[in-house]
C-alpha positions as CSV (number, residue, x, y, z in Angstrom):
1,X,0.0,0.0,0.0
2,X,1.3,3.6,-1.0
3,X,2.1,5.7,2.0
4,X,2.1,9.2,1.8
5,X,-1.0,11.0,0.6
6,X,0.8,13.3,-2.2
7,X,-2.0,16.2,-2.4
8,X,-5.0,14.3,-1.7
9,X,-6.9,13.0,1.5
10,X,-6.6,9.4,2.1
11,X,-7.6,7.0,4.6
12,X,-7.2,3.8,4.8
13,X,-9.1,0.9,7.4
14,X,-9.5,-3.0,7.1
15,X,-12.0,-4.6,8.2
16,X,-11.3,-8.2,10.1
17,X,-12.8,-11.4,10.9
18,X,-12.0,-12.2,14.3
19,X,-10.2,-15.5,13.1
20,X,-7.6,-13.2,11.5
21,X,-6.8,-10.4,13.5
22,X,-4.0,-11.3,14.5
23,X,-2.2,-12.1,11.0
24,X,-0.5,-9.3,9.4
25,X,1.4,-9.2,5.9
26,X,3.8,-7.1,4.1
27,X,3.0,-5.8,0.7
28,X,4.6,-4.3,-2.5
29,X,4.7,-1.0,-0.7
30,X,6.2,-2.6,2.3
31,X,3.2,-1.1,4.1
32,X,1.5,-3.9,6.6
33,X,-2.3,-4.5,5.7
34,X,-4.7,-7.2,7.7
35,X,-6.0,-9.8,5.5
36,X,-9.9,-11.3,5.6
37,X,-9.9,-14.3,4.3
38,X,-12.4,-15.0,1.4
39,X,-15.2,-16.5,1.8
40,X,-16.6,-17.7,-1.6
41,X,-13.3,-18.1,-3.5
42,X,-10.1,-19.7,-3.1
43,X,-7.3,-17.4,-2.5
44,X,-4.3,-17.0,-0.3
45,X,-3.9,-15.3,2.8
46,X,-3.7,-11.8,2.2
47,X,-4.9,-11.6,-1.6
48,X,-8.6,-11.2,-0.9
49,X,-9.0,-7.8,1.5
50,X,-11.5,-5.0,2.3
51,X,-10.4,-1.4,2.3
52,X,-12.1,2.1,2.8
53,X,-10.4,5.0,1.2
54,X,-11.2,8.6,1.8
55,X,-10.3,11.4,-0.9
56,X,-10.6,15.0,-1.2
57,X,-12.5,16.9,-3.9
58,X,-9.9,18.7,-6.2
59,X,-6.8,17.3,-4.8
60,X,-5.0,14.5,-6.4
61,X,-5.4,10.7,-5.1
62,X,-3.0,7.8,-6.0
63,X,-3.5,4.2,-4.0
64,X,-1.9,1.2,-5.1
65,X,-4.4,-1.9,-4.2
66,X,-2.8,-3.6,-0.9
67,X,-3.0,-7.6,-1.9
68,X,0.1,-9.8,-1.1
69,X,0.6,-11.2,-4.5
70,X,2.7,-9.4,-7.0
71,X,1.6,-11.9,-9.4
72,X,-1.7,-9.8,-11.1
73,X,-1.0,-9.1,-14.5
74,X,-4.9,-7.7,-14.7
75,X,-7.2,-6.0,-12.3
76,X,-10.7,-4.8,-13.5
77,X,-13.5,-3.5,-11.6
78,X,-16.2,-6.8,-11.2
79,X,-18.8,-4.7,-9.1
80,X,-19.8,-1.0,-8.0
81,X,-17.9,1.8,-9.5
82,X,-15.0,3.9,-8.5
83,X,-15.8,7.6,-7.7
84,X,-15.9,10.0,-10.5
85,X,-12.8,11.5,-12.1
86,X,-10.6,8.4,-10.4
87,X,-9.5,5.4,-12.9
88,X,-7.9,2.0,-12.2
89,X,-4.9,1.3,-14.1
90,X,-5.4,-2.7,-14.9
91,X,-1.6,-3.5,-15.3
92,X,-0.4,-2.0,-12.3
93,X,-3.8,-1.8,-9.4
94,X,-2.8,1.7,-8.9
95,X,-6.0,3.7,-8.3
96,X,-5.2,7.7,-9.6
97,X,-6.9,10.5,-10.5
98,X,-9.0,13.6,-9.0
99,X,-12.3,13.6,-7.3
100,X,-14.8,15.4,-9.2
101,X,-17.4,15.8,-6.1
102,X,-18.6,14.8,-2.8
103,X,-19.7,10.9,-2.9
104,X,-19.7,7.7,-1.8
105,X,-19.0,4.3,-3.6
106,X,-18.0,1.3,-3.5
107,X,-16.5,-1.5,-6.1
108,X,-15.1,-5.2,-6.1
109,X,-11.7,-5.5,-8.1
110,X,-10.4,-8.4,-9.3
111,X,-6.9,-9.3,-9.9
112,X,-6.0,-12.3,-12.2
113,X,-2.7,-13.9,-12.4
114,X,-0.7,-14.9,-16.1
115,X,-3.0,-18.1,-16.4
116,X,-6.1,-15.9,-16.9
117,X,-7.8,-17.5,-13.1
118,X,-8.5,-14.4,-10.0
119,X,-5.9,-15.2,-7.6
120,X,-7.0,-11.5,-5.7
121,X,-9.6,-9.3,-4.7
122,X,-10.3,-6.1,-3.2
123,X,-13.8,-4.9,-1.8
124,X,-12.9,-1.2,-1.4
125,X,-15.2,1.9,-0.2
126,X,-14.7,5.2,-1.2
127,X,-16.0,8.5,0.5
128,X,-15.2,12.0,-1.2
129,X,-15.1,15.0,0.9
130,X,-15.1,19.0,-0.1
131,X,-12.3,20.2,2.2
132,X,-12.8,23.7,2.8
133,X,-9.9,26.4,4.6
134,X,-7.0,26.0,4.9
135,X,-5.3,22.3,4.4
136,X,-2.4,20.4,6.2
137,X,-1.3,17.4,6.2
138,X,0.0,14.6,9.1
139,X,1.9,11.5,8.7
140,X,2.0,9.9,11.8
141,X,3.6,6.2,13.0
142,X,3.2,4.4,16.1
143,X,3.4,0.4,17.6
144,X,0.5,-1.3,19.1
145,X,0.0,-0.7,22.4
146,X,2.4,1.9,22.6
147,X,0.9,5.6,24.0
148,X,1.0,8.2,21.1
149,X,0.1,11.8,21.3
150,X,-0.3,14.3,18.6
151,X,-1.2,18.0,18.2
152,X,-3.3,18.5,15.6
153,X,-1.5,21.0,13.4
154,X,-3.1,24.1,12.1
155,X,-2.0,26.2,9.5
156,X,-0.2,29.1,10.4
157,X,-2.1,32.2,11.4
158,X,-5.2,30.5,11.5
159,X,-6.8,30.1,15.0
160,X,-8.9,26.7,15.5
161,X,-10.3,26.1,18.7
162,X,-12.0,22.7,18.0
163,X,-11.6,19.7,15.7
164,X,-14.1,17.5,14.0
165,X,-13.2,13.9,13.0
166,X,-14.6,13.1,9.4
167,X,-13.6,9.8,9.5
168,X,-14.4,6.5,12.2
169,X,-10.9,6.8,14.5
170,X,-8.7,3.5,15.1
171,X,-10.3,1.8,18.0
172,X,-8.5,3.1,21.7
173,X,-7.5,6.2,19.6
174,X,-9.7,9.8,20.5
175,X,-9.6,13.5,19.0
176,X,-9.1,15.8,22.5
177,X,-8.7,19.0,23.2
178,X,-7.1,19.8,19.8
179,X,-4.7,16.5,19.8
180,X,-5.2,13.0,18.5
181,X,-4.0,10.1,21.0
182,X,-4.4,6.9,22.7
183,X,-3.0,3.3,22.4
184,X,-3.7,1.3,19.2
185,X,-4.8,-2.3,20.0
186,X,-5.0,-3.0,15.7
187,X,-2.0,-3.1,13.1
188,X,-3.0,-1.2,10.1
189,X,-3.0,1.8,8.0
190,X,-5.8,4.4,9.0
191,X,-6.8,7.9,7.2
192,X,-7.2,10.1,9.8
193,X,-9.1,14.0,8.5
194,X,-10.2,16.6,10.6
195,X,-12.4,20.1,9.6
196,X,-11.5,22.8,12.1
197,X,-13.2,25.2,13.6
198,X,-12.8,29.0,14.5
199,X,-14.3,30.7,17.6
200,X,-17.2,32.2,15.5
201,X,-17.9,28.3,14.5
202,X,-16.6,29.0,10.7
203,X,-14.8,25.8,9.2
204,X,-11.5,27.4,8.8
205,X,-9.0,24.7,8.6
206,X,-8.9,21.0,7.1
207,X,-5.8,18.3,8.5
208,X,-5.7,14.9,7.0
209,X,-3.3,12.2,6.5
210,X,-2.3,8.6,7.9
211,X,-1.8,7.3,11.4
212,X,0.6,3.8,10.5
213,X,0.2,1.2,13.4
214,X,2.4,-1.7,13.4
215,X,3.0,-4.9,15.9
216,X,7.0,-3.7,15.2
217,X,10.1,-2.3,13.0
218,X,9.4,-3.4,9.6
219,X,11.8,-4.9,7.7
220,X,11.9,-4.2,3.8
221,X,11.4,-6.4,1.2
222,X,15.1,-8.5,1.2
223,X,15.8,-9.8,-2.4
224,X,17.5,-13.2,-2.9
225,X,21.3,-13.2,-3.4
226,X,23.5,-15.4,-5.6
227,X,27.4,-15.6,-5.1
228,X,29.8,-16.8,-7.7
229,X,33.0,-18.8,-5.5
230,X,34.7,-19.0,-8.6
231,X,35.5,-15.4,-9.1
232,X,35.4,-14.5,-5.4
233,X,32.1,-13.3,-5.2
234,X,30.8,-12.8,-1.4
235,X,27.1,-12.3,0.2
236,X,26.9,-8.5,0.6
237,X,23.6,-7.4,2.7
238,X,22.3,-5.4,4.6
239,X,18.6,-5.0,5.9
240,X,16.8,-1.7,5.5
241,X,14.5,-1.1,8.8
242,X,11.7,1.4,8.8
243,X,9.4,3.0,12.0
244,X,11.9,1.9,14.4
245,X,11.6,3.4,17.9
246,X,14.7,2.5,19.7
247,X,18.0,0.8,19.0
248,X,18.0,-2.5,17.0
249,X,19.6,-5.5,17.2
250,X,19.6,-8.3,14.7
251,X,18.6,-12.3,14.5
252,X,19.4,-14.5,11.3
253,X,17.1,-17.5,11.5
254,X,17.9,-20.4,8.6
255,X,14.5,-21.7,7.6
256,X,16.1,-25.2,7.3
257,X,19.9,-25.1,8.0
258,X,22.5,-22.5,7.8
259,X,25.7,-23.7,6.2
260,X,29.5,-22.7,6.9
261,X,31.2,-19.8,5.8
262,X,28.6,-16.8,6.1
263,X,28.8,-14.2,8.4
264,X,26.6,-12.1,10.6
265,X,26.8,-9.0,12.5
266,X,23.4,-8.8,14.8
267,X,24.4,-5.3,15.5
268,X,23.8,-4.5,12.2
269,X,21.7,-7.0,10.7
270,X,25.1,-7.3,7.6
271,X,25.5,-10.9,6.4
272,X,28.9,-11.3,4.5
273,X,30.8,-13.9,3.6
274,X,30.1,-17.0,1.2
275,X,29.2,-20.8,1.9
276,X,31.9,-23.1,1.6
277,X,30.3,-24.8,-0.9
278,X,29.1,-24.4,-4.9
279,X,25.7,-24.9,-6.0
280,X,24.4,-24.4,-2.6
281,X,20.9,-22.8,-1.3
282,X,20.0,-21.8,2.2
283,X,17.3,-19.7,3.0
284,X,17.1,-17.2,5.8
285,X,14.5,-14.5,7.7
286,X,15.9,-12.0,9.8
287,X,14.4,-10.9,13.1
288,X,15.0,-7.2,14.1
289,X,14.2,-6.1,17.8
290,X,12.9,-2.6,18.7
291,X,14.3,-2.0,22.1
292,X,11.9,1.1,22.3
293,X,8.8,-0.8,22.3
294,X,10.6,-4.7,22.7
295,X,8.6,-5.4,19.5
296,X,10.2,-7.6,17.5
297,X,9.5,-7.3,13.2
298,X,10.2,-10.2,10.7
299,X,12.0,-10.2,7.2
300,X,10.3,-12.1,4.7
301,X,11.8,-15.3,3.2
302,X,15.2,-14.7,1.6
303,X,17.5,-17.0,-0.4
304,X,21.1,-17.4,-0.5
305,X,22.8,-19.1,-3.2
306,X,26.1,-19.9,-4.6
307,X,26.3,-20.9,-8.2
308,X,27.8,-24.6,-9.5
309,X,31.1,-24.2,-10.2
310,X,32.1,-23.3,-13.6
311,X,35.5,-23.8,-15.2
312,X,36.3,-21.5,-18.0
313,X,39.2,-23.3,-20.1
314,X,37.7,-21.8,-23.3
315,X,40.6,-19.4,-24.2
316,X,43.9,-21.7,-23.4
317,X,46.6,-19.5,-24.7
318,X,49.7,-20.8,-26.7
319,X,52.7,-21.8,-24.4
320,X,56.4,-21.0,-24.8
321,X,58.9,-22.4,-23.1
322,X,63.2,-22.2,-22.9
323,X,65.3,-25.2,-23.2
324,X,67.1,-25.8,-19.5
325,X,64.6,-22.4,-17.7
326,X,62.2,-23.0,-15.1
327,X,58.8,-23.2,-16.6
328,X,55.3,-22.5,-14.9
329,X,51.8,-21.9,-15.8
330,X,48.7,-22.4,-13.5
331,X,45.0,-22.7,-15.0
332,X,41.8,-22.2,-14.5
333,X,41.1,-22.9,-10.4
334,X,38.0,-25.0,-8.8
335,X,37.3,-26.9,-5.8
336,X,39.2,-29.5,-4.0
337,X,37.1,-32.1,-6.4
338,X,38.7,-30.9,-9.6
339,X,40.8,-32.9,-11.4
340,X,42.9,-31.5,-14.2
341,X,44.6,-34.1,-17.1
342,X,45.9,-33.5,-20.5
343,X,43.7,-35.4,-22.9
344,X,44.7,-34.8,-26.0
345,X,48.5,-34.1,-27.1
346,X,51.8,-34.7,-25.7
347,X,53.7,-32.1,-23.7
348,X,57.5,-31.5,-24.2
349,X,60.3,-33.5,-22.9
350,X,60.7,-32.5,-19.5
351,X,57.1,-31.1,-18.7
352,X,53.8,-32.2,-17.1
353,X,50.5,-31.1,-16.0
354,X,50.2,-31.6,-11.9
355,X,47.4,-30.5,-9.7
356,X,48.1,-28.1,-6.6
357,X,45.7,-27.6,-4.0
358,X,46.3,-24.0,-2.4
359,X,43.4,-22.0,0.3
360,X,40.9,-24.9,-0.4
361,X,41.4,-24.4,-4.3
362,X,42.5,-27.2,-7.0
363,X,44.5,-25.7,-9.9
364,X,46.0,-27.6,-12.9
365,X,49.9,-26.7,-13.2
366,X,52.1,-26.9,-16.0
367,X,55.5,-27.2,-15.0
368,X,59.3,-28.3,-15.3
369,X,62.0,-27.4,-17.4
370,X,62.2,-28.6,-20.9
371,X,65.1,-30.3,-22.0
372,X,65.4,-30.0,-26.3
373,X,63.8,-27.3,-29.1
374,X,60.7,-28.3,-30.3
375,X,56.8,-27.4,-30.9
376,X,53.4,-29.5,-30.0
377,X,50.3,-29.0,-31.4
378,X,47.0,-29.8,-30.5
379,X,47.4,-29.8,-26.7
380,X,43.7,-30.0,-24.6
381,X,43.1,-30.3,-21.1
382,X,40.2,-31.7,-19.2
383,X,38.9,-31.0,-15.4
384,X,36.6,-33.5,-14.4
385,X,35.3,-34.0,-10.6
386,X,32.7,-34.9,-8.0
387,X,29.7,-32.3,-8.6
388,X,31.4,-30.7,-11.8
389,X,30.9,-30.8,-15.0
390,X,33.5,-31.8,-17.5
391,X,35.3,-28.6,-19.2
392,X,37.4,-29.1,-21.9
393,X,40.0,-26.8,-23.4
394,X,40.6,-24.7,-26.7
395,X,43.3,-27.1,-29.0
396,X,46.9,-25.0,-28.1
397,X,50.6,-25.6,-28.6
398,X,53.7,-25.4,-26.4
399,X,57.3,-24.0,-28.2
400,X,60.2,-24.9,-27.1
401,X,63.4,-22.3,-27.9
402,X,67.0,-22.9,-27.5
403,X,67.2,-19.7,-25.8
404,X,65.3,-16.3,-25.2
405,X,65.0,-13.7,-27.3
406,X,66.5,-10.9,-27.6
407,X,66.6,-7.8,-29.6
408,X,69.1,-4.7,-30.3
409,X,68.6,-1.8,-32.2
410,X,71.6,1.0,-33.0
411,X,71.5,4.2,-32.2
412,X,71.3,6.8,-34.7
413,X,73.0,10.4,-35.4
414,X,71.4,12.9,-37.9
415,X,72.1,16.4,-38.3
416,X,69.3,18.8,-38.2
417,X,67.6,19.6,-41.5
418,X,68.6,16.2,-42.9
419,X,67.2,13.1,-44.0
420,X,67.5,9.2,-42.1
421,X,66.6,6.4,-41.9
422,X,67.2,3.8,-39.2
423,X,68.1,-0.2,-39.2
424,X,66.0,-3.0,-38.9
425,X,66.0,-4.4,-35.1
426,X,68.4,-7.2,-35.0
427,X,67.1,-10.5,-33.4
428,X,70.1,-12.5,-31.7
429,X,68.5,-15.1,-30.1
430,X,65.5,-17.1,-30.3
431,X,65.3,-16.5,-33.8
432,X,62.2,-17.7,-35.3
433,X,60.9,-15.1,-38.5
434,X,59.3,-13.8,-39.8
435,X,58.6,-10.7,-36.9
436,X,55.8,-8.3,-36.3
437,X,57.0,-4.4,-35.3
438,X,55.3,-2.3,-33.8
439,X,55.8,1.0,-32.3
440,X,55.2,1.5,-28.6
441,X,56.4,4.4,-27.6
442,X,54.3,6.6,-25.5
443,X,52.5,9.5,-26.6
444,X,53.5,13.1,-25.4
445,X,51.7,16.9,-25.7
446,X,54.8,17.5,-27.7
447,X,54.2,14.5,-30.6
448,X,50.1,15.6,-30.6
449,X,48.9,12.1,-29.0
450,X,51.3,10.4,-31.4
451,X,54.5,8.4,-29.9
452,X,56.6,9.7,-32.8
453,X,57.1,12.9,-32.8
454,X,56.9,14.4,-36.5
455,X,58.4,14.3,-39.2
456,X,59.2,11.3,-37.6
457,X,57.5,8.0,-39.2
458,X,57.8,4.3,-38.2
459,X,57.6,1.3,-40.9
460,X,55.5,-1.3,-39.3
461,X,57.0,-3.8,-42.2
462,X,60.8,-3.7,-41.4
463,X,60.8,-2.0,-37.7
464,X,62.7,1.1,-39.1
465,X,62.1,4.6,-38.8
466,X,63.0,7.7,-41.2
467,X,62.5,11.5,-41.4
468,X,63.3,14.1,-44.0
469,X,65.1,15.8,-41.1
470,X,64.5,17.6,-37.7
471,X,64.0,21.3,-37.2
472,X,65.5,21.5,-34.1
473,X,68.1,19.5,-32.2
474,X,67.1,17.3,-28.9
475,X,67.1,13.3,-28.0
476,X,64.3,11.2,-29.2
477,X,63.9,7.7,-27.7
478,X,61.7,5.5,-29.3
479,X,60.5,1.8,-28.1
480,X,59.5,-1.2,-30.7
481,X,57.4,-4.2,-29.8
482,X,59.3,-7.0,-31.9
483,X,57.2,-10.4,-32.3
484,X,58.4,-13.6,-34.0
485,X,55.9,-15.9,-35.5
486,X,54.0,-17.2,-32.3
487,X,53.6,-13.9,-31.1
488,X,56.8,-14.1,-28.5
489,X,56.9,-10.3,-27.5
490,X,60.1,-8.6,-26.9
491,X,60.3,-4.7,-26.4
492,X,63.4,-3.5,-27.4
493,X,64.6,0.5,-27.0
């Protein structure tokens, strides 16, 4: 149910059956509303309710229809009519629009679900009332049972001496002596709209708005949560409370278990952490304690889940390696129940694929030192496991080099004013052409964004650069990216 009145004069009551007065639900508007169960259709508790609005003549009205469901895909009006110049939108149950005059009415609305059958229904009365003076408007909240006192306010430099309740008050509640009070025994939403009057008996002054009476705190709506262990993810919440009193302290009660590795601060109501466990579901409420009041409000149903493990071996990258140098690549982690193998392929002489369990984590290894020059192609690995399914890699190769590579370049004298050109980067080890340049030096405000400055210009096909000549004299470092055949990389200045 919508709280907050915007312009208009609203008011809200529900009527019970004694069997449910003491059942209260929390709906899309996080707003409690008492349920009467139906008696000549099949619904659940809290989608079939009675409700008595109150608007002003003039003045704006919006009110969402207070069932539990959020399933309704269409609400239409099965009985009665809604007052003039108000409409029912049938996707949404939001009831808008402007009073045209003073009346009363009353209509049935129906919600039904996705299948086409009613799942909810609303028996709603509406009154209309012409305010006249001067208008102000109260929002008021209290707990059941707890004392509550209010002045009712008048607008400034208006003098009321007495105020006349339009609308039936909540029961144990009274208008007296210009102040609305008393102890709420009932949960629920209630309009509450006053005319006031001077000394002379002219109405002067109109105050409406809502008096909110709940059995505690209320707890919004808490979303289910998912948590990915394979990239790290964690549970990250934290409850929002509303119409608290007092301090609050927290309660997290599993619905069924509550496994290891989540954490709870009841100061705070903050879960963090993560299960220790993949595809694993736990659901949760959360109690919150007023100690204001000692009331005690309830979160509804929430879910915390960590996804099945996932192993993403899809982009295996090409492998080098130098003859007689400590070689080591780790892959793609999972749980202690992942096994990683090569199955397809043959490493090189002197390498093998081992598993390593480090923090509770499995990861394949590729390791050793390789003893002669050579390439393999068509290398796959597989992890396999207990609760896992089986992930296979991208084909990839592993090269061998007799030694690493390096590069040198010369450096170059020119005069200014005249022309040069400079040599191609000599590879003198692990020489494996043909080679891809590229020039990598940074960019300065001096070169414009560019790395060279001009008229300097760099050939991509032999690594070389040449200019028709500098204007003035200075040092110019440049940096190449030199890359043989299988994409070795080498930066050379």
């Amino acid at each position: 149910m919508l709280r907050g009145f915007l312009a208009s004069v609203i008011s809200l009551s529900v009527s019970l059956s004694p069997a449910a007065a003491d059942q209260q639900f929390v709906f899309r508007y996080k707003i409690p509303a008492l349920n009467q169960p139906a008696t000549d259709g099949d619904f659940e508790a809290g989608n079939d309710i009675q409700a008595f609005f109150v608007t002003a003549v003039g003045r704006p009205f919006s009110k969402q229809i207070p069932v539990k469901t959020r399933e309704v895909e269409e609400w239409t009006v099965a009985q009665g009519d809604l007052p003039e110049g108000l409409a029912l939108s049938q996707s949404t149950g939001l009831i808008s629009g402007v009073s045209e005059h003073e009346e009363k009415t009353a209509a049935t609305i129906n919600g039904a679900g996705a299948s086409g059958a009613q799942i909810a229904r609303a028996r709603v009365r509406f009154e209309s009332f012409q305010p006249i003076g001067q208008v102000s408007e109260v929002n008021w909240y209290t707990h059941t049972g707890e004392y509550f006192y209010a002045q009712i306010p008048a607008p400034q430099g208006i003098d009321v001496v007495r105020w006349d309740p339009i609308v039936d008050q909540p029961a144990d509640m009274r208008t007296y002596n210009g102040s609305f009070q008393g102890r709420a025994t009932s949960a629920g939403s209630y309009g509450v709209a006053w005319r006031g009057y001077d000394y002379l008996d002219r109405e002067v002054a109109f105050t409406y708005g809502e008096l909110l009476v709940q059995d505690g705190p209320v707890i919004e709506e808490i979303k289910d949560q998912t948590a990915d262990k394979g990239l790290g993810e964690a549970f990250k919440l934290l409850p929002e409370v509303k119409h608290s009193i007092g301090t609050l302290t927290y309660k997290l009660k599993p619905v069924t278990s509550r496994p290891a590795g989540i954490e709870f601060n009841p100061l705070t109501g903050r879960i963090g952490g993560v299960f220790g466990t993949f595809d694993t579901t736990a659901r949760f409420v959360i109690e919150a304690r007023d100690s204001g009041s000692g009331r005690t409000g309830v979160s509804n149903t929430f879910a915390l889940t960590t996804l099945p493990e996932t192993l993403d071996l899809a982009n295996m990258p090409d492998l080098e390696g130098v003859v007689g140098k400590t070689f080591l690549r780790r892959i793609a982690a999972g749980s202690t129940s992942v096994d990683f193998a090569l199955s397809s392929g043959m490493l090189p002489d002197g390498i093998e694929l081992t598993n390593e369990v480090i923090r509770e984590q499995a990861r394949g290894v590729i390791s050793g030192r390789p003893t002669m020059p050579e390439t393999v192609e068509g290398l796959r690995v597989t992890a396999s496991g207990s609760g896992v399914a089986d992930v296979t890699s991208n084909p990839f190769r592993m090269r061998v080099y007799s030694s690493p590579m390096e590069v040198t370049t010369a450096e170059v004298h020119a005069r200014v004013g005249q022309g040069f050109r400079t040599s191609t980067p000599n590879v003198i080890l692990g020489q494996d052409p043909p080679y891809r340049y590229e020039n990598i030096t940074p960019p300065t405000p001096e070169t414009d964004g560019r790395g060279t400055p001009a008229p300097l210009e760099f050939d991509a096909a032999d690594g070389t650069y040449s200019s028709d000549g500098f204007a003035t004299a200075g040092i110019y470092d440049q940096r190449i990216l030199v890359a043989n055949q299988s994409n070795r990389l080498r930066a050379a200045d």
